[in-house]
C-alpha positions in Angstrom: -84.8 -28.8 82.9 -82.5 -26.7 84.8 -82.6 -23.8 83.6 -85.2 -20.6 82.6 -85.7 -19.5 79.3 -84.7 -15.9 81.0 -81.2 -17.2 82.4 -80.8 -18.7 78.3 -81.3 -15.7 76.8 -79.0 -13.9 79.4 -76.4 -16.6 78.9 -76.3 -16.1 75.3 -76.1 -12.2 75.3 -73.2 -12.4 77.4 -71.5 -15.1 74.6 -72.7 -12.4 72.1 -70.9 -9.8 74.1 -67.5 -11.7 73.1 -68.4 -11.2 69.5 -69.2 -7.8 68.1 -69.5 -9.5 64.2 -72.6 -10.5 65.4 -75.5 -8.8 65.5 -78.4 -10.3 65.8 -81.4 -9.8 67.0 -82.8 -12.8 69.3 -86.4 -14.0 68.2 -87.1 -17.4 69.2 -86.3 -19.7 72.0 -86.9 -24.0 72.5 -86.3 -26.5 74.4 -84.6 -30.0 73.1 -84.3 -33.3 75.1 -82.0 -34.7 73.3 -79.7 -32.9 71.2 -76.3 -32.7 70.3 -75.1 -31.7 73.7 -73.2 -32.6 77.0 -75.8 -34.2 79.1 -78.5 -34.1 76.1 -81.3 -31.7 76.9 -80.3 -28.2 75.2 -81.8 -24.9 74.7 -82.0 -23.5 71.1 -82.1 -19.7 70.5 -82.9 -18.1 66.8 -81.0 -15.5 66.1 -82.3 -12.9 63.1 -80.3 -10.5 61.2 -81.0 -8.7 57.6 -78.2 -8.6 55.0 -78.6 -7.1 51.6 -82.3 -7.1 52.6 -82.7 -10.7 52.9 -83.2 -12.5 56.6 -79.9 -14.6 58.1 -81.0 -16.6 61.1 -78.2 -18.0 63.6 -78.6 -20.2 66.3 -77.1 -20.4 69.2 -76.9 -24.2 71.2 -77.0 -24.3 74.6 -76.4 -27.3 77.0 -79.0 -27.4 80.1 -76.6 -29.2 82.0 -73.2 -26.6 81.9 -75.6 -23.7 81.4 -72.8 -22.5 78.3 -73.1 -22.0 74.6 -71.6 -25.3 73.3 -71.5 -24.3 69.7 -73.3 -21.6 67.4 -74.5 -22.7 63.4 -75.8 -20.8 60.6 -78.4 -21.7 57.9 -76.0 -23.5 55.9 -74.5 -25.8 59.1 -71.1 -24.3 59.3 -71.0 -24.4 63.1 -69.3 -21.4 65.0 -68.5 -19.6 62.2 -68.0 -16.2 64.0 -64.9 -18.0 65.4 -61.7 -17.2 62.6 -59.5 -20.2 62.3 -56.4 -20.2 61.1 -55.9 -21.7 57.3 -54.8 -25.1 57.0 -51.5 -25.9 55.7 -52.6 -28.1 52.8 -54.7 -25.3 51.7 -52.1 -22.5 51.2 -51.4 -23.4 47.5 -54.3 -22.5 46.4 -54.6 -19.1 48.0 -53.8 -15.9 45.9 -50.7 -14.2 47.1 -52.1 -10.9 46.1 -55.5 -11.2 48.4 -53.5 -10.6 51.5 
């Protein structure tokens, strides 16, 4: 382990700071030796929010080894979906002219 639970939550304020959709309030933090992650051992940090009165968690992934969020995911496993992407091209025939 490499680094602090304090320089984790620091790290993943600052990532927050590049975000304003998300506003979160950060609850819970663990450790992981093997995860999903450059070099394996990751951090894990719960994110809570309240939307239409029920609670949204977020987590936030980040690798021991680079010390950098390597990827956010929501309760339903869409990972970084803060992060807009553009459409792809196979899917613009079945957008509605008239939502844009």
């Amino acid at each position: 382990m490499r680094l602090t639970e304090k320089e984790v939550l620091e790290i993943v304020e600052k990532y927050k700071k590049q975000f304003p959709r998300i506003k979160d309030t950060l609850t819970k933090i663990q450790f992981s030796l093997n995860y999903d992650v450059l070099g394996k051992e990751a951090w894990i940090v719960t994110g809570e929010s309240e939307l239409l009165g029920e609670l949204w968690e977020f987590w936030y992934v980040v690798s021991d080894k680079t010390g950098e969020v390597e990827y956010t995911f929501d309760k339903y496993g869409n990972r970084d979906p803060h992060i807009e992407r553009p459409m792809p091209k196979e899917w613009e025939d079945y957008v509605d002219e008239d939502d844009h």
